[in-house]
C-alpha positions in Angstrom: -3.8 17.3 -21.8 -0.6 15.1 -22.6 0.0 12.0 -20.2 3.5 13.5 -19.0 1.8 16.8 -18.2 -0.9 15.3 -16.3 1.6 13.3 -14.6 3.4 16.3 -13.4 0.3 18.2 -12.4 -1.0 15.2 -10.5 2.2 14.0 -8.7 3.3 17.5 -7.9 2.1 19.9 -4.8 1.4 18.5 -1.6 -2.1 17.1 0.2 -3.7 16.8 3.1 -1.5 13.7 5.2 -3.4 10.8 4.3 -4.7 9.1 7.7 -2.4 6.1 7.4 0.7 8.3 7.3 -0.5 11.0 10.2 1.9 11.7 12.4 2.6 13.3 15.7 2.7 16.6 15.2 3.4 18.2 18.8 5.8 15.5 19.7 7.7 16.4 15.9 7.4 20.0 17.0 9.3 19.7 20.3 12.1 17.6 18.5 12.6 20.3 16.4 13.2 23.1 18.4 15.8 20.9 19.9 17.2 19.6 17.2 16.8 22.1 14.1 19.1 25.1 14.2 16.8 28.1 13.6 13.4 26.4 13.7 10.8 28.1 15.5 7.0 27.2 15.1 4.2 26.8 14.9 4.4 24.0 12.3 1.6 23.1 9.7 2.2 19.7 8.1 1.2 18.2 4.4 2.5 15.6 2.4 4.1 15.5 -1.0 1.4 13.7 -3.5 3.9 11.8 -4.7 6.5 10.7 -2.0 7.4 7.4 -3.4 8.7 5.0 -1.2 9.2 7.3 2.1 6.4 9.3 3.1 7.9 12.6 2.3 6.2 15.7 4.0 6.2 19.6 4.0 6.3 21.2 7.4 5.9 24.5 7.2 6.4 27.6 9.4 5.9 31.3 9.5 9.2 31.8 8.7 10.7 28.8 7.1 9.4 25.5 4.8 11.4 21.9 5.7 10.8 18.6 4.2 10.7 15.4 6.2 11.3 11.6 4.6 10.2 9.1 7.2 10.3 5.4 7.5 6.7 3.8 6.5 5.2 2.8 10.0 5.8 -1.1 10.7 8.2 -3.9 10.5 10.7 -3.6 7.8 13.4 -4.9 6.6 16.8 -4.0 8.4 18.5 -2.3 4.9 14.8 -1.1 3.4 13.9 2.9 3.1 17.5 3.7 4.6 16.4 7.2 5.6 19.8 7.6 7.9 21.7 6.6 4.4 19.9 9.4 2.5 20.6 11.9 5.4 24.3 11.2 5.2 24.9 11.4 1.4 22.8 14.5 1.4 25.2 16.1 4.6 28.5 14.7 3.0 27.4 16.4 -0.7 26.0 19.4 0.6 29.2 20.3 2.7 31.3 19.8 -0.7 28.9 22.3 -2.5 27.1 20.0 -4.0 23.6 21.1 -5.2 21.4 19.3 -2.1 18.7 20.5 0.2 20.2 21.4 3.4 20.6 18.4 5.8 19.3 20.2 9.1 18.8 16.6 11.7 18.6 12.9 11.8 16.0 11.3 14.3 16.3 7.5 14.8 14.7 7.2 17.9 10.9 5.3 16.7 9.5 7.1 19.9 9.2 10.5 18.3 6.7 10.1 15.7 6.8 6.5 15.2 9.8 5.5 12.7 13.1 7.4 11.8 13.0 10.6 10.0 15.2 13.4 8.7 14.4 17.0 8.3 15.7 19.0 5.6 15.5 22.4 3.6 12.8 22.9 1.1 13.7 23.9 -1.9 11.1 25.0 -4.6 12.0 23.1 -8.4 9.8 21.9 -11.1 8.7 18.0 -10.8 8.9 15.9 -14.1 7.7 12.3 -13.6 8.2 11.7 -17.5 11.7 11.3 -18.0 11.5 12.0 -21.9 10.2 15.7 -20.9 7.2 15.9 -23.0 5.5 19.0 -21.5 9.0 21.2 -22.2 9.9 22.7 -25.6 13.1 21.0 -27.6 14.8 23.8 -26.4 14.0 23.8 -22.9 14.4 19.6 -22.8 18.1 20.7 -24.5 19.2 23.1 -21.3 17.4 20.6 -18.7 19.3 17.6 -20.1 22.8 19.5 -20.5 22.0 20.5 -16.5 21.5 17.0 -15.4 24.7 15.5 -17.4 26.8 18.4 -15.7 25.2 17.8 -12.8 26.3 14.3 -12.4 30.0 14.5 -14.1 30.4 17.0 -11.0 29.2 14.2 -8.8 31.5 12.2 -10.0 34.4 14.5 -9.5 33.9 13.5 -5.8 36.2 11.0 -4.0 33.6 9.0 -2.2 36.7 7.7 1.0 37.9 11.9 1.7 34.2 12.8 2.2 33.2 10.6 4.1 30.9 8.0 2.3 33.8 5.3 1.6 32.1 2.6 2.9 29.2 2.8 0.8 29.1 0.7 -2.2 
């Protein structure tokens, strides 16, 4: 199997939450049903093999998947794994019609399930941890690559101050 394939395959899916990342699950629960339009459990939680930074999990329902980033547990440095920044770039592109997972809720309260989180939509994709594609045919790297570059001149059709994220540099 080629090394970008086998990269895919194993940092792609989700696990078991690995015991240093458990979480809280009924006290995440009760947030959400006052704080997530629509939600309605019960939830079933696994995290994303590979979450990089933020522990990034799947919470899953009988009626709905969510994904939640969270601050990793412990002391941290004041502008490190900015969860609340990700939240509001995600809310300020997704109102423009930017293609973005739905921004459902910001927590920053520590006391819920131990560090600030946000909840947002799942969406199903492909996963490609090697950038040069080298599981995908020329033809199908050709259509990915013209998708990206459109993708991010229309992100920068966007005047940062009129939708609110001016102050970020």
């Amino acid at each position: 199997m080629a090394e970008g394939v086998r990269s895919d395959e194993e940092f792609s899916g989700t696990k078991p939450v690995e015991e240093r990342h458990r979480i809280d699950e009924i006290s995440l629960d009760a947030w959400m049903r006052l704080h997530v339009e629509g939600y309605q459990g019960p939830l079933t939680v696994l995290q994303f093999k590979g979450g990089q930074s933020n522990p990034t999990y799947r919470l899953d329902t009988p009626t709905r998947s969510y994904v939640m980033r969270r601050k990793p547990f412990g002391k941290l440095l004041p502008s490190a794994h900015a969860v609340d920044r990700e939240y509001r770039v995600i809310s300020a592109l997704g109102k423009q019609g930017f293609p973005v997972a739905k921004a459902y809720a910001l927590c920053t309260d520590d006391a819920v399930i131990g560090a600030a989180f946000y909840i947002m939509s799942m969406e199903e994709g492909r996963v490609f941890w090697d950038p040069t594609l080298p599981s995908q045919s020329p033809e199908a790297r050709r259509a990915i690559f013209t998708s990206k570059i459109e993708t991010l001149a229309k992100l920068h059709t966007y005047d940062p101050q009129a939708i609110g994220l001016g102050e970020f540099g």
